[in-house]
N, CA, C and O atoms as a printed pandas DataFrame, in Angstrom:
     atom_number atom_name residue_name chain_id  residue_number  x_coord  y_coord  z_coord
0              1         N          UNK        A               1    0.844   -1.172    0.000
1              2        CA          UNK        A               1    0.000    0.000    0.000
2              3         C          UNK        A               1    0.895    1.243    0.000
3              4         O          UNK        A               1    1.727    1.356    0.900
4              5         N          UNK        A               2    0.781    2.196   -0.958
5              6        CA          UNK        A               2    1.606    3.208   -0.668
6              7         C          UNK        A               2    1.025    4.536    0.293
7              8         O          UNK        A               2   -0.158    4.517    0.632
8              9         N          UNK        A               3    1.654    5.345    0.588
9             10        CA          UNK        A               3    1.504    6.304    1.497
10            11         C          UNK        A               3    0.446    7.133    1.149
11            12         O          UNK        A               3   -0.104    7.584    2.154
12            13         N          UNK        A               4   -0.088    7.536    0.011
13            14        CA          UNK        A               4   -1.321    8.018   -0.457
14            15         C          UNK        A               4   -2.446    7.218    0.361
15            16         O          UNK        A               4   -3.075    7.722    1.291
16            17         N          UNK        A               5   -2.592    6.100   -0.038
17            18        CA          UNK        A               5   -3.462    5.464    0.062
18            19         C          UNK        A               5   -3.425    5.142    1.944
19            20         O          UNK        A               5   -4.310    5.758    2.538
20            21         N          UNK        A               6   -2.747    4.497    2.603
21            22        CA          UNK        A               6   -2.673    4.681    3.453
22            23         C          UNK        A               6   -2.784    5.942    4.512
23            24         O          UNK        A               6   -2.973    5.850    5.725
24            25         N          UNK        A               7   -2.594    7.298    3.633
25            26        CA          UNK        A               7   -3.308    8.209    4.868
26            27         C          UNK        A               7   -4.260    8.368    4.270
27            28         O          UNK        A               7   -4.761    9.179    5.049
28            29         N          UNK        A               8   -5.026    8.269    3.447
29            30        CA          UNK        A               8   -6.584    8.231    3.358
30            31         C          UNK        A               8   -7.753    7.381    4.223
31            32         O          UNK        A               8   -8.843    7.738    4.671
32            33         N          UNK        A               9   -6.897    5.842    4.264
33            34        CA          UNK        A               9   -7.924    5.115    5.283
34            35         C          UNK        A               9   -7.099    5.772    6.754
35            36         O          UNK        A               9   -7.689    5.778    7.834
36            37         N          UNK        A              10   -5.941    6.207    6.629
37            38        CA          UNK        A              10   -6.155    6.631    8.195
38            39         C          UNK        A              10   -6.823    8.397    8.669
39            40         O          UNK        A              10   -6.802    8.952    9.768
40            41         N          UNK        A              11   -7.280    8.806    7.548
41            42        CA          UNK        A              11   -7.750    9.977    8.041
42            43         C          UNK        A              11   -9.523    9.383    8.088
43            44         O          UNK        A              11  -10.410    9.830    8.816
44            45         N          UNK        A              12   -9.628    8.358    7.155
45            46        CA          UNK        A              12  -11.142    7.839    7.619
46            47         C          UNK        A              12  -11.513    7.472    9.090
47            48         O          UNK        A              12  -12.479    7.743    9.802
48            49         N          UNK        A              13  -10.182    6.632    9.298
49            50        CA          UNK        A              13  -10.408    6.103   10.263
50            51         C          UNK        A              13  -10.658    6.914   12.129
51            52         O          UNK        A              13  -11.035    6.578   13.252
52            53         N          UNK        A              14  -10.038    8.348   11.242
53            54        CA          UNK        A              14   -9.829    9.370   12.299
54            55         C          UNK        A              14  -11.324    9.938   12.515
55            56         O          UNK        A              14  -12.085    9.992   13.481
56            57         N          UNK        A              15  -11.376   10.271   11.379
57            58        CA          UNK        A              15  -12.817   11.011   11.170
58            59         C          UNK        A              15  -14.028   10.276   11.699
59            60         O          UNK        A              15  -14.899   10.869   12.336
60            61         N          UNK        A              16  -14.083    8.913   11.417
61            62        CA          UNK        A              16  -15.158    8.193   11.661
62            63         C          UNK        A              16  -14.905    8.419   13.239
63            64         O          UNK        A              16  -15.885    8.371   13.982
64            65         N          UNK        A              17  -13.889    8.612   13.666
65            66        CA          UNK        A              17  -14.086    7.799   15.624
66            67         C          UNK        A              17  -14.697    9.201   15.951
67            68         O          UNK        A              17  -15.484    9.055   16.887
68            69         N          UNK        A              18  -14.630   10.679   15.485
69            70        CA          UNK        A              18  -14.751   11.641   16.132
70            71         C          UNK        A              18  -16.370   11.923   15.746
71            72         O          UNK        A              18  -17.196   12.321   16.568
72            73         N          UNK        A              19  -16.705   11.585   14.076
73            74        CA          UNK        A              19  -18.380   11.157   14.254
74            75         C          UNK        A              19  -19.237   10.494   15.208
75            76         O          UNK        A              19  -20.301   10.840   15.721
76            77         N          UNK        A              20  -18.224    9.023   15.377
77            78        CA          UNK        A              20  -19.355    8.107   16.322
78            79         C          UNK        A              20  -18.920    8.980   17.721
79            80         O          UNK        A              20  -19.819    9.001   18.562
80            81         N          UNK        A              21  -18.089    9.461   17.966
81            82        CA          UNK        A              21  -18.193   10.165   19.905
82            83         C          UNK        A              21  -19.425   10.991   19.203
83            84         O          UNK        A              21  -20.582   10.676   19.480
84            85         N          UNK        A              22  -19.171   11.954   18.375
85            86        CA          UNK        A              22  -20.844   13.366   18.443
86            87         C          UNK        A              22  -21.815   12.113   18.580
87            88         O          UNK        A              22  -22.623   12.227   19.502
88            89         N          UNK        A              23  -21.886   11.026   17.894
89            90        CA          UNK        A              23  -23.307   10.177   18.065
90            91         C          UNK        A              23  -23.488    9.336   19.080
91            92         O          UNK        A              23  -24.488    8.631   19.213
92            93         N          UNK        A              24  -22.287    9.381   20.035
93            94        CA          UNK        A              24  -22.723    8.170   21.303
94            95         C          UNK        A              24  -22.717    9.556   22.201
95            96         O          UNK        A              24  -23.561    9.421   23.088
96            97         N          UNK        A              25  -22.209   10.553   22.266
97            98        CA          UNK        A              25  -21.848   11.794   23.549
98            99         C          UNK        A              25  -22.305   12.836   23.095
99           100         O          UNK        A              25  -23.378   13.216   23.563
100          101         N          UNK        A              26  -21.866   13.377   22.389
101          102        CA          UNK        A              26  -22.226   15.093   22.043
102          103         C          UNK        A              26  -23.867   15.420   21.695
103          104         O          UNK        A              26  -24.543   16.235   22.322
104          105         N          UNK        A              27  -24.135   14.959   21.056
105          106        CA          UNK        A              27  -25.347   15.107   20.447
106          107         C          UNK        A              27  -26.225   15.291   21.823
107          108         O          UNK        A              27  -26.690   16.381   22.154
108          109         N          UNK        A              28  -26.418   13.878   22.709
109          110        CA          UNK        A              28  -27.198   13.746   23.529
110          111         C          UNK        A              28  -26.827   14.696   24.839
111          112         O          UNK        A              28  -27.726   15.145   25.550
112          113         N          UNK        A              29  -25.150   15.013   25.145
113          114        CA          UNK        A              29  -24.951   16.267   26.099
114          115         C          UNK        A              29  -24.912   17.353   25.856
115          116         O          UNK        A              29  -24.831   18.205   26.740
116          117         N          UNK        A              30  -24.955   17.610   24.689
117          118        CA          UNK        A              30  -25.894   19.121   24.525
118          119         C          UNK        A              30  -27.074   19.229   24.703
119          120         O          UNK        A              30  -27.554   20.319   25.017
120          121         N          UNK        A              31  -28.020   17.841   24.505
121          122        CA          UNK        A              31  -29.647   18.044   24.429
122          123         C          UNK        A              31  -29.649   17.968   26.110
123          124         O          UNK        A              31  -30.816   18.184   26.434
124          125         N          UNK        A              32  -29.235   17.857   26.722
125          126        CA          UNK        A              32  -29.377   17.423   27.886
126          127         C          UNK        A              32  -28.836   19.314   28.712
127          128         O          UNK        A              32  -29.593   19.910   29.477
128          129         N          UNK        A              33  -27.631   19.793   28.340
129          130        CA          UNK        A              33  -27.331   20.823   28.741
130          131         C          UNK        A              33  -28.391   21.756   28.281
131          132         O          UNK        A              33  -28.639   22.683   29.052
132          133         N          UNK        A              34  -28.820   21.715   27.574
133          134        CA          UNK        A              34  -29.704   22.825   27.014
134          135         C          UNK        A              34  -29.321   23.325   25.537
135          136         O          UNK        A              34  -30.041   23.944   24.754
136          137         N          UNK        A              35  -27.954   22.879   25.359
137          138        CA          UNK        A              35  -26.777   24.138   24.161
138          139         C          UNK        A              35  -27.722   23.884   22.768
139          140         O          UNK        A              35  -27.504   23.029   21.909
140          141         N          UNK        A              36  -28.810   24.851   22.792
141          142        CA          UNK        A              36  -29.437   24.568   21.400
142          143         C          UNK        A              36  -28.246   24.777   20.207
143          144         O          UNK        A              36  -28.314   24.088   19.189
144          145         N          UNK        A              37  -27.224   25.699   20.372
145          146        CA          UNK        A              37  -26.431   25.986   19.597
146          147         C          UNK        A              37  -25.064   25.030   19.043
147          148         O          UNK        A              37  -24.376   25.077   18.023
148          149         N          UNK        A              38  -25.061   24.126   20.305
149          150        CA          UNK        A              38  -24.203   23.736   20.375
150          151         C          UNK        A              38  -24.391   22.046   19.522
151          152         O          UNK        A              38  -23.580   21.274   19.010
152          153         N          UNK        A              39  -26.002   22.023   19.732
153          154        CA          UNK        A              39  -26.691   20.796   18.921
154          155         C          UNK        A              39  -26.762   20.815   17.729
155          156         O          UNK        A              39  -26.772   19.746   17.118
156          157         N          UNK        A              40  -26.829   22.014   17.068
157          158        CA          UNK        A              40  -27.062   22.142   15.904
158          159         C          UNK        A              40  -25.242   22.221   15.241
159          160         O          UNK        A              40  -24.961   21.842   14.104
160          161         N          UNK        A              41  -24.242   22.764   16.195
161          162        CA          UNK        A              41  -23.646   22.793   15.228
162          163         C          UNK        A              41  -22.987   21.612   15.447
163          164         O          UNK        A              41  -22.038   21.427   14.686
164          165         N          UNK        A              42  -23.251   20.572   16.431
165          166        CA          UNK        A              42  -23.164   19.366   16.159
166          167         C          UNK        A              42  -23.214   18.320   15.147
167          168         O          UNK        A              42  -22.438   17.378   14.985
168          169         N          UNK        A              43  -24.577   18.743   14.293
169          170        CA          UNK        A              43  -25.499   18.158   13.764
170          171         C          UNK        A              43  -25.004   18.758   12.273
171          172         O          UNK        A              43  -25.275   18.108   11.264
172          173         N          UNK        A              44  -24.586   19.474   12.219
173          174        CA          UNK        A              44  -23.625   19.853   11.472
174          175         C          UNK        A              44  -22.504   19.358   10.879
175          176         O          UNK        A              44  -22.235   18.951    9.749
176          177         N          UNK        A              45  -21.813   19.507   12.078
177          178        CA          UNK        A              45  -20.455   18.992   11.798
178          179         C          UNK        A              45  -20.400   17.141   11.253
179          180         O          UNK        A              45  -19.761   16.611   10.343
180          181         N          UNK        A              46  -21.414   16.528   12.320
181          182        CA          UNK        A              46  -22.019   15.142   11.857
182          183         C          UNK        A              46  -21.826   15.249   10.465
183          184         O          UNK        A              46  -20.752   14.957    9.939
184          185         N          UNK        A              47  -23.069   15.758    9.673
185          186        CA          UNK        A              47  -23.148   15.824    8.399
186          187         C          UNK        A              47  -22.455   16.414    7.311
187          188         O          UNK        A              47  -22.902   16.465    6.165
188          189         N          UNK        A              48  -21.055   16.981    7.783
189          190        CA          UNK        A              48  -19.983   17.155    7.154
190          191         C          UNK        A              48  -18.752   16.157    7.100
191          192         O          UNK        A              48  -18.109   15.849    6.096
192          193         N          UNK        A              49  -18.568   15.723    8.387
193          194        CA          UNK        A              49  -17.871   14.349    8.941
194          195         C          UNK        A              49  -18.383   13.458    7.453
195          196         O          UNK        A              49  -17.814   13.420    6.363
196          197         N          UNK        A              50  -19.599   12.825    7.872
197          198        CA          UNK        A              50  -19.927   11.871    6.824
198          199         C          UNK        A              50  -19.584   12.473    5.232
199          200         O          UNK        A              50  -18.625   12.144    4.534
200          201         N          UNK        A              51  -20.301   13.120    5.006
201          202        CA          UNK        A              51  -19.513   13.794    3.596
202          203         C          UNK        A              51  -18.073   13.413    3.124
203          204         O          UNK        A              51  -17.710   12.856    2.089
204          205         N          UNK        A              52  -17.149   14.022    4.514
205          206        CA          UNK        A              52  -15.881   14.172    3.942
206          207         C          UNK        A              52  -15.288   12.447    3.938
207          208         O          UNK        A              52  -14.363   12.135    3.188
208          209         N          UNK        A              53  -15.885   11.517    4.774
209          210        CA          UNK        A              53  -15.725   10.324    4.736
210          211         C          UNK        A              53  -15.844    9.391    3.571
211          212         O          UNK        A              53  -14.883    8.759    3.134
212          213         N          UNK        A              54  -17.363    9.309    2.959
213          214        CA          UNK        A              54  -17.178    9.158    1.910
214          215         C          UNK        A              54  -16.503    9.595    0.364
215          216         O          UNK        A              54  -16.186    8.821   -0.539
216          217         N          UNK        A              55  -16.387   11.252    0.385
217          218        CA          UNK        A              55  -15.155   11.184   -0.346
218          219         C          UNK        A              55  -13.917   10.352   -0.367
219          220         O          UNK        A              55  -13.514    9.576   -1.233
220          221         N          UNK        A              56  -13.388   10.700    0.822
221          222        CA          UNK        A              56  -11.989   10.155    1.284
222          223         C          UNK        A              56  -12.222    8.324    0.520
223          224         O          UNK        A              56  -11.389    7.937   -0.299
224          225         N          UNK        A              57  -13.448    7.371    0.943
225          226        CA          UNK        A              57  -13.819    6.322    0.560
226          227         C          UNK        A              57  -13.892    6.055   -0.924
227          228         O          UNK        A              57  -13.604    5.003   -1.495
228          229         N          UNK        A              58  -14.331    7.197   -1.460
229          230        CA          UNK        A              58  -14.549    6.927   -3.155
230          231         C          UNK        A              58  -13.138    7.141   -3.690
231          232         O          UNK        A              58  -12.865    6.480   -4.692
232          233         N          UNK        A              59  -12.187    7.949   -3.204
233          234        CA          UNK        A              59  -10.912    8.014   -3.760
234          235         C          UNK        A              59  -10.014    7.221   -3.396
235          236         O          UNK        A              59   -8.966    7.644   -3.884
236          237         N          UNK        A              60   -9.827    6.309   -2.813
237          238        CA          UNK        A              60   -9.254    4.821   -2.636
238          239         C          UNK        A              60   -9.263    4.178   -3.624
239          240         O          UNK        A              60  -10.279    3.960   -4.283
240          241         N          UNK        A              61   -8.283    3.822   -3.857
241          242        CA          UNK        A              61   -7.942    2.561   -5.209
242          243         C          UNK        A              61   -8.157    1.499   -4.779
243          244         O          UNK        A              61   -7.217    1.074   -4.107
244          245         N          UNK        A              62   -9.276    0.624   -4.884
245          246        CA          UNK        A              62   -9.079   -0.853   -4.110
246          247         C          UNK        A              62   -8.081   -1.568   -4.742
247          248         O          UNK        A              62   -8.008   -2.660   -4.178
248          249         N          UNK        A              63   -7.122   -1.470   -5.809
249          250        CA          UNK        A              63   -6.295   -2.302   -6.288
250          251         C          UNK        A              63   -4.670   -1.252   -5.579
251          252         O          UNK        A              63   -3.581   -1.799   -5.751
252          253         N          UNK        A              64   -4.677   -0.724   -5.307
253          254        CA          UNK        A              64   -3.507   -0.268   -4.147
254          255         C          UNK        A              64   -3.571   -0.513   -2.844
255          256         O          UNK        A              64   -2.873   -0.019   -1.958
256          257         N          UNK        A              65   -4.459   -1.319   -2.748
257          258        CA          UNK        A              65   -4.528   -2.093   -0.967
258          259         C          UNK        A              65   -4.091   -3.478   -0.726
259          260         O          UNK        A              65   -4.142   -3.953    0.409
């Protein structure tokens, strides 16, 4: 695997862990604190996370792995 390819699944792999914390923690301790602001830009960032994930996923060569 060359180094291209390899920091791509490791920036997935980065990205994904900091999505699933907003979806097991953040999400629900802001709803809980009150932070309407802080939910939304949660909810946000969520749906940018995923975005930039699947890019990162479609530009992988499965024949360089």
């Amino acid at each position: 695997m060359d180094n291209c390819t390899y920091n791509k699944l490791k920036l997935m792999h980065k990205l994904s862990k900091v999505k699933s914390f907003i979806e097991m923690f953040g999400k629900k301790d802001a709803k809980v604190a009150k932070h309407t602001k802080c939910d939304k830009l949660l909810a946000e960032l969520h749906k940018d996370l995923s975005k930039h994930i699947r890019a990162l996923h479609k530009a992988i060569d499965p024949e360089k792995l």
